[in-house]
C-alpha positions in Angstrom: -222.4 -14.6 136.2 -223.5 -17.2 138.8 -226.4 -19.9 138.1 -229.0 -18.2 139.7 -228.9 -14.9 137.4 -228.5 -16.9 134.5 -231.5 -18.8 135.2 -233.7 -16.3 136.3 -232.2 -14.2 132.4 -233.4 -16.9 130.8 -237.0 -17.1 132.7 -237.2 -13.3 132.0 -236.1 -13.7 128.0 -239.6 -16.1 127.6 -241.4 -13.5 129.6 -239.9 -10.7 127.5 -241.5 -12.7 124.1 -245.0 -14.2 125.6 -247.7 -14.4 123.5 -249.6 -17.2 125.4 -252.8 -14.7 126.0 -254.6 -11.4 124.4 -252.4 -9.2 126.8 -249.6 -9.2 124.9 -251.4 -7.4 122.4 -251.7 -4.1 124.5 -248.8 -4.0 126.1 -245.0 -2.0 125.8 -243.1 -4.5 128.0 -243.7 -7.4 129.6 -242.8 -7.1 133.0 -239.9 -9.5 134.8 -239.0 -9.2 138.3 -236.5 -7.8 139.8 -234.6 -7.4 143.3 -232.1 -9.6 145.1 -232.0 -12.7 143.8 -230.6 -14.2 147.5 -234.1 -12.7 149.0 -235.3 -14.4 152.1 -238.8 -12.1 151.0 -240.7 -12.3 147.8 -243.4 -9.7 146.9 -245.8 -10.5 144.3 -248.3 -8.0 143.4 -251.0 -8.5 141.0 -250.0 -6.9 137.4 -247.6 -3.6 136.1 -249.6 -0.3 135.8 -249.0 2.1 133.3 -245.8 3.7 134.3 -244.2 0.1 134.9 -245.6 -0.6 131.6 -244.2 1.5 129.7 -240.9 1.9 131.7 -240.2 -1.7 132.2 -239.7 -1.4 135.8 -241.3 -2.3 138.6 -243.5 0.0 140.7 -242.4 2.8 139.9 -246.1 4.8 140.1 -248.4 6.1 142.0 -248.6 2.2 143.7 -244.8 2.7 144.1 -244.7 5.8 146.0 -247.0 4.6 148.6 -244.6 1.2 148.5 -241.2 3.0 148.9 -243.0 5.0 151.3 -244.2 2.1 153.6 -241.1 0.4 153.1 -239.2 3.2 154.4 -241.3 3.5 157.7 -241.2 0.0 157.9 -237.3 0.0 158.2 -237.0 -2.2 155.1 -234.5 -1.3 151.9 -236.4 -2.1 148.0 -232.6 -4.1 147.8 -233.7 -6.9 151.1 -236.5 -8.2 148.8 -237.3 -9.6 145.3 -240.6 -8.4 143.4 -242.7 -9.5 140.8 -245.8 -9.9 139.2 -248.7 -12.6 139.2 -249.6 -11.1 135.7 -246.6 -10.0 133.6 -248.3 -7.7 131.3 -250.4 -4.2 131.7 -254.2 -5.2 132.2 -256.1 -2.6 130.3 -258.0 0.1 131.6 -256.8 -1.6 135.1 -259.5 -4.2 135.0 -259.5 -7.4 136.5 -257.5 -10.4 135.9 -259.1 -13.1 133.4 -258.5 -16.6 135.1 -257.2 -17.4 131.6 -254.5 -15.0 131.8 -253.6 -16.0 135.2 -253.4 -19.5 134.3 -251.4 -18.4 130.7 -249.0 -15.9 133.0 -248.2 -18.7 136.8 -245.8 -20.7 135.2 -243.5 -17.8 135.1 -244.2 -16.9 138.6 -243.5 -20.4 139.4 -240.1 -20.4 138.1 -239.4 -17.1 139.7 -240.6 -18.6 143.2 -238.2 -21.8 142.9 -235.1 -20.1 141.2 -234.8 -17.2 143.9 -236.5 -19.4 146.3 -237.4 -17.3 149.0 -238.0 -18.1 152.6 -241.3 -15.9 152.6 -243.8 -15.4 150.1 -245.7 -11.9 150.3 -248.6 -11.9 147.9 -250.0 -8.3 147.7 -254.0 -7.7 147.2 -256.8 -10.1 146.5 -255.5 -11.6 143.4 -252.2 -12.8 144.1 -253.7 -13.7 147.8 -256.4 -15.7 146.1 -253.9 -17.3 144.0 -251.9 -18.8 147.0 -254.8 -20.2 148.5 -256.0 -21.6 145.9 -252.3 -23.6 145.0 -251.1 -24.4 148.6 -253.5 -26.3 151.4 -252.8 -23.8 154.0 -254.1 -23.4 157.4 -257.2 -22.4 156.8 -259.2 -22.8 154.0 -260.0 -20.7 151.4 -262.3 -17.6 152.2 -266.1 -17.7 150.6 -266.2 -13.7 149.9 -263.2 -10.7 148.5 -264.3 -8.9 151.7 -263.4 -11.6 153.8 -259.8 -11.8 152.1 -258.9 -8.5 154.4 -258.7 -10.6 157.4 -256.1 -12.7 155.7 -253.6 -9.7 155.3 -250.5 -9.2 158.5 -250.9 -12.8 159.4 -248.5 -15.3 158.9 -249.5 -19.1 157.3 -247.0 -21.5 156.9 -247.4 -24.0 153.3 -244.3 -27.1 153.9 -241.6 -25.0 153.7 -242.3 -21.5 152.7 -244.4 -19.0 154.7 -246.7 -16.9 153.2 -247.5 -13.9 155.0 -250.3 -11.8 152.8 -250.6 -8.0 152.9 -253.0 -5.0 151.5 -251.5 -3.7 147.5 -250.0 -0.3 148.7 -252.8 1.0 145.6 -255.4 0.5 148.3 -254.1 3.3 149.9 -254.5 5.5 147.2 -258.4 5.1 147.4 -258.6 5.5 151.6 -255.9 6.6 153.4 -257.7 6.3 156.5 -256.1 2.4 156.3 -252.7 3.8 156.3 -252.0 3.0 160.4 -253.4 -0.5 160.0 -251.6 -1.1 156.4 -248.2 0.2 157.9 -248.3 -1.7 160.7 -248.9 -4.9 158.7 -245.6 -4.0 156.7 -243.7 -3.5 159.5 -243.8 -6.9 160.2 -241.9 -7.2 156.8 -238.3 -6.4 158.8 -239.0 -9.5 161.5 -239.8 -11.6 158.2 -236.1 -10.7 157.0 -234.1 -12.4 159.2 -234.4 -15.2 162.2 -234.7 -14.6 165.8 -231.3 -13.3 167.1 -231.9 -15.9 169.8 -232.8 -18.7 167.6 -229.6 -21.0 168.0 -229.1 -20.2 171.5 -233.3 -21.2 172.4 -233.9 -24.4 173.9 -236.4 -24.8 171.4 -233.9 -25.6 168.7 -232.5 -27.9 171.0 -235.5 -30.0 171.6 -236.8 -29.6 167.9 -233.3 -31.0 167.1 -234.1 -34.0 169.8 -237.3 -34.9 168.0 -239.4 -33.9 171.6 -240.8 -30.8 170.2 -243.1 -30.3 166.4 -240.8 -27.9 163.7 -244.2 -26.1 163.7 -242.8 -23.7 166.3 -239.6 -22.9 164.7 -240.8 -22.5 161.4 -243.5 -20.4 163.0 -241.8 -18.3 165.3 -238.0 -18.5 165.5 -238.0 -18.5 161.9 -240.9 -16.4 160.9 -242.5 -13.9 163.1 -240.3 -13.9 166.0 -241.5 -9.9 166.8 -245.0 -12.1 168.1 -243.1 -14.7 170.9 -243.4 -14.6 174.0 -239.9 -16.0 175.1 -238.1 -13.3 172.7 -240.1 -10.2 174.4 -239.5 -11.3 177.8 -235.9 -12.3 176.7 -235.7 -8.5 175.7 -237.0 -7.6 178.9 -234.0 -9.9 181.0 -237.6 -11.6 182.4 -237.0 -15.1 183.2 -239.2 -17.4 181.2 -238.6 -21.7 181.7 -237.2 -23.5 178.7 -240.3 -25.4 178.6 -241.9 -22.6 177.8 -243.4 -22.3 174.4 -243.2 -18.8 171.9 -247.0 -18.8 172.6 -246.3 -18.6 176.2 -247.7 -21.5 177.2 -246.2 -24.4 178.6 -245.2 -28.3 177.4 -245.0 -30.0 180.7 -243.1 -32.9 178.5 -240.3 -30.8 177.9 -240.4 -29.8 181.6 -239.2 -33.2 182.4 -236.1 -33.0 180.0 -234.7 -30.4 182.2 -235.0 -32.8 185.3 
C-alpha cells in the first residue's frame, strides 16, 4: 500500500465516525471520496443524495446519470478524476447547507485536496463554488448574488498553484434540460484540463518563462490549463505560422521580439 492510500484511509476512517454536527444523526454513511488518487482533476460537489447515502458511493443517482452521461460526451473516463463532497453526510429532505456544517465538514475536504493534490480543482454548484471563493483570493472577487455565480461556471481562475475551474452540479439538469448544450460544453473543457498542451515543452514560452523574460501567468494559464483556448496551439494545429513572441492570447510582447534578434 503506498503513502498516499494510506493517508487518504485514514482521512476517510474520521470521516466514517464524525459526529462534529447534527448530520450525523440522519445519516446511513458518511460519504468519503473516491477516484484516482494520482488525479490531475478534483470534483467536489456539494453533499451525497439518497442513493449515495445509503450505498456509500458516490453519485450513483439520478445526479450521477446525468454526470456519467456528460462525462461520456465529454471524452472523459469517472477513473481520470477524484470526487468528493464539500458536505460528507446526506442533508435532509435536500435542503441547504448550514454554514455550521460546512465549517464542521472543510477540514476533511482540506485533507483530501492536499493528500491527492490535484492540479485542478472543479467545484460543482453554488455551494462548493461559493466555498472556493470565499477561501482563496482569486481573480475576481467574490459575486454579490447566487444568480450571478452562473457566470462563474466553464471559466478557468487560477489561486497560487492550483486552478480552479467551476462548473454547473449535473442535478441542475435534472430541473431544465434546456441548459444541457451550454452545461456539456462547459464539461468538455474537463479533457483539456487533464493533461498539458502537447506542445508545451517544445513552445517558446517555456523557454522564456524559464529565462525569467516572460510572467508563469501564461503557462499556468494556458499551457498548463486550458490550452483548448490559445491561440498559438490552434494555429499550431492549423500548420499557420504564428512568431514566438506571440502570446496564447494572441497578442504580442514586443520584448520578447528582441530575444529572437
Amino acid at each position: 500500500m503506498n503513502h498516499k492510500k494510506k493517508d487518504i484511509d485514514k482521512v476517510n476512517s474520521i470521516i466514517n465516525n464524525c459526529k462534529k454536527c447534527r448530520l450525523h444523526l440522519t445519516r446511513t454513511n458518511a460519504l468519503c471520496g473516491e477516484g484516482n488518487l494520482h488525479a490531475r482533476v478534483m470534483l467536489i460537489a456539494q453533499a451525497p443524495g439518497d442513493n449515495e447515502d445509503r450505498e456509500g458511493k458516490m453519485f450513483i443517482g439520478p445526479s450521477g446519470k446525468v454526470l456519467d452521461e456528460l462525462l461520456i460526451e465529454a471524452g472523459v473516463r469517472r477513473d481520470h478524476l477524484y470526487m468528493t463532497n464539500l458536505i460528507k453526510c446526506r442533508l435532509p429532505e435536500y435542503r441547504k447547507p448550514k454554514q455550521d456544517e460546512i465549517d464542521a465538514c472543510c477540514s476533511f475536504l482540506e485533507n483530501e485536496i492536499k493528500l491527492v493534490d490535484p492540479e485542478v480543482i472543479v467545484p460543482l454548484g453554488y455551494y462548493a463554488t461559493r466555498y472556493f471563493f470565499k477561501r482563496d483570493s482569486l481573480s475576481i472577487s467574490m459575486p454579490t448574488s447566487r444568480a450571478d455565480f452562473y457566470n462563474l461556471y466553464g471559466r478557468l481562475f487560477l489561486y497560487q498553484n492550483k486552478k480552479v475551474y467551476p462548473l454547473p452540479h449535473p442535478a441542475s439538469l435534472l430541473y431544465n434540460m434546456s441548459f444541457r448544450p451550454m452545461t456539456l460544453d462547459k464539461y468538455k473543457k474537463l479533457r483539456v484540463l487533464l493533461q498539458p498542451c502537447k506542445w508545451f515543452f517544445v513552445c517558446p514560452l517555456k523557454r522564456f518563462c524559464d529565462m525569467g523574460k516572460l510572467d508563469q501567468y501564461w503557462i499556468n494559464f494556458y499551457c498548463k490549463g486550458d490550452w483548448g483556448s490559445c491561440i498559438r496551439y490552434k494555429m499550431e494545429e492549423r500548420g499557420e505560422y504564428h512568431p514566438d513572441w506571440m502570446l496564447p492570447d494572441g497578442t504580442f510582447e514586443e520584448t520578447l521580439h528582441e530575444l529572437n534578434k
